[in-house]
Each structure stands twice: as structure tokens, then as C-alpha cells.
C-alpha positions as CSV (number, residue, x, y, z in Angstrom):
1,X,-11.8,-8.3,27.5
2,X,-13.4,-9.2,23.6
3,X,-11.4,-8.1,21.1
4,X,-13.1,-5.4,18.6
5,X,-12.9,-6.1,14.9
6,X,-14.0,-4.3,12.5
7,X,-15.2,-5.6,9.1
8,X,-12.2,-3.9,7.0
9,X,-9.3,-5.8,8.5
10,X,-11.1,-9.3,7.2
11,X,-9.6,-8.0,3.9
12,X,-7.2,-9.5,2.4
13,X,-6.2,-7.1,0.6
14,X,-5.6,-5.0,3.5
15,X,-3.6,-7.6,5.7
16,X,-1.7,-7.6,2.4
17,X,-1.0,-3.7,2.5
18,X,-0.5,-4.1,6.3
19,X,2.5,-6.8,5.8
20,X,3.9,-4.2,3.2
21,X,4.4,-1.3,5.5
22,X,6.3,-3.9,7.9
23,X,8.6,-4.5,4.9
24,X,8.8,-0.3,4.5
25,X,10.0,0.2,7.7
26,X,12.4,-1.9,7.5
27,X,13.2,-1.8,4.3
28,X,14.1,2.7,5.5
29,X,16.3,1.3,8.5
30,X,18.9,0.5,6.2
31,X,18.5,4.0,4.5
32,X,21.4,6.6,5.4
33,X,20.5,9.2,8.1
34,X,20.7,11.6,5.4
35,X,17.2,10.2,4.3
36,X,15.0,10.5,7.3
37,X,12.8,13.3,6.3
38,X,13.2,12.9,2.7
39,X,13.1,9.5,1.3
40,X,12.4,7.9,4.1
41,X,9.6,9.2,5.1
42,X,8.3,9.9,1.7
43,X,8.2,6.1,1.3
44,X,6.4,4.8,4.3
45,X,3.7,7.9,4.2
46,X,2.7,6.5,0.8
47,X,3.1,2.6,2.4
48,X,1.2,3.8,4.8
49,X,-1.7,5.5,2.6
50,X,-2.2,2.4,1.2
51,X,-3.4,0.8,4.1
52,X,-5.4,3.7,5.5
53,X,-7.4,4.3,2.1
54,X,-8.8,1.0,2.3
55,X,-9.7,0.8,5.9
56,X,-11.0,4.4,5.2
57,X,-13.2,3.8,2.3
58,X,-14.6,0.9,3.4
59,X,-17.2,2.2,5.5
60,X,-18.9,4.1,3.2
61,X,-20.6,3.8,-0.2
62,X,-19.6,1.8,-2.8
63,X,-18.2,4.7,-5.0
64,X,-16.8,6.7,-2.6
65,X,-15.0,3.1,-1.3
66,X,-13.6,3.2,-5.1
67,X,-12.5,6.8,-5.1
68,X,-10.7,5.8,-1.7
69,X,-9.2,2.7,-3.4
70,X,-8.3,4.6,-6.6
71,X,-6.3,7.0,-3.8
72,X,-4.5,3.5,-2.8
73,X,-3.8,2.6,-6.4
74,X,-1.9,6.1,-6.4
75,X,0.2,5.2,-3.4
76,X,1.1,1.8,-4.9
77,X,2.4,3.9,-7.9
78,X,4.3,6.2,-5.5
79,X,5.6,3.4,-3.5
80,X,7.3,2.0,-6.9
81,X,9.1,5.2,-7.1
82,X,10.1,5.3,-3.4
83,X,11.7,1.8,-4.3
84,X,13.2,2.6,-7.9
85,X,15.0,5.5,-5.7
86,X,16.3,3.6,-3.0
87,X,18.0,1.1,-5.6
88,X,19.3,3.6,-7.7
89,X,20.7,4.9,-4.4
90,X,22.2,2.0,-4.0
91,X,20.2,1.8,-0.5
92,X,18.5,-1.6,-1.7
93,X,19.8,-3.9,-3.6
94,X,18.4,-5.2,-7.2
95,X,16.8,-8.3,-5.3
96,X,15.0,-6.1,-2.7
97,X,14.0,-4.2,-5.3
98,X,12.0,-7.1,-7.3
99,X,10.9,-8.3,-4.3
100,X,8.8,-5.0,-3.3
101,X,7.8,-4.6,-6.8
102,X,6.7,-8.0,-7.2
103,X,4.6,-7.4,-3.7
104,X,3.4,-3.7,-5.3
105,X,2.0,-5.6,-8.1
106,X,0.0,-8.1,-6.4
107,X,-1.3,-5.1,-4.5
108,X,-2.1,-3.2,-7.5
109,X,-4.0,-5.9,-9.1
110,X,-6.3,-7.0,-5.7
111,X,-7.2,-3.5,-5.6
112,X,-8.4,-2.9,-8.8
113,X,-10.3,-6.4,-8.3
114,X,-12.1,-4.8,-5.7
115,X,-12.7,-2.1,-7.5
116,X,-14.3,-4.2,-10.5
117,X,-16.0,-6.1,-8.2
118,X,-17.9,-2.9,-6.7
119,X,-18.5,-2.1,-9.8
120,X,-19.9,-4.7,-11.4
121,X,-21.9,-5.2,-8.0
122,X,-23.7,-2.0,-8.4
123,X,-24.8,-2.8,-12.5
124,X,-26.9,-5.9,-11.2
């Protein structure tokens, strides 16, 4: 049976948010059990959201694909959070913590590229 693809998951940008809720999940393995419905799940919700908004918005307009993105821009934010938590914690160390900021960042900006790009797209 053919595999069905649909035009979002050619984004790069979303195989990018995709590989960062891998590293969410396991990043909350390591979290005490203590965490579960707090922290834990907190963090890979907003992982998660980042994802979903941009396979979400995709399919529709232009602007409402930017107000979706914008949504993923938020989650990016709240993901920083998640992770400035966890190492204050103690549940990550400094390293892991550079590491999924350093990844955050990369998402930020590839984001907001798309979002400049849709806009400029629309001026022309």
C-alpha cells in the first residue's frame, strides 16, 4: 500500500519541530516522578504544540498559517521556560540545557522566516 504524504511534513521546519519533541520526551524520562503531571507534561504539551501549529496552519490561508505559526513561536518561548526549569531543578544538566536552547533558537528563527516569507509573498 502507497504511503500518504501530505504537503506539510516536506517542511523543514516541521521535521525540525518533530526531532525536538523526540528530544522532550526524553529529555522528561530523566525527570523525577514527582514531575509527571506538572513539569513534565507542561513541557512536551508545548513541544508538542509546536509541531501541531505548523502542520495545522498549513492548510489554510496565508494569514491564518501566520497566526498558527505565531501560536508556534509562543510554544518555542514556553519550551525555554520548560528547560530553564528543569536545569534549575537540577533535572538537566547546563549542557542539556544549551543544547535545547541552541535547538529552540534555530526553531524560533525558521519560523519567523516562514512567517516573513508569507508575508512578503502576499505584498507582490
Amino acid at each position: 500500500m502507497e504511503e500518504v504524504k501530505f504537503n506539510f511534513e516536506d517542511l523543514i521546519v516541521y521535521q525540525k519541530a518533530l526531532n525536538f519533541v523526540d528530544l522532550v520526551y526524553n529529555t522528561c524520562e530523566k525527570f523525577p516522578s514527582v514531575e509527571t503531571y506538572g513539569l513534565s507534561s507542561q513541557y512536551i504539551r508545548a513541544a508538542n504544540s509546536v509541531a501541531l501549529n505548523i502542520a495545522e496552519g498549513s492548510g489554510n490561508t496565508d494569514a491564518q498559517f501566520n497566526r498558527y505559526l505565531q501560536i508556534a513561536i509562543d510554544s518555542v518561548r514556553e519550551c525555554i521556560v520548560c528547560s530553564t526549569i528543569a536545569n534549575r531543578r537540577r533535572y538537566i544538566s547546563e549542557n542539556e540545557n544549551k543544547t535545547t536552547r541552541l535547538r529552540l533558537a534555530e526553531l524560533s528563527k525558521m519560523i519567523t522566516s516562514l512567517q516573513k516569507h508569507l508575508k512578503n509573498k502576499n505584498k507582490n
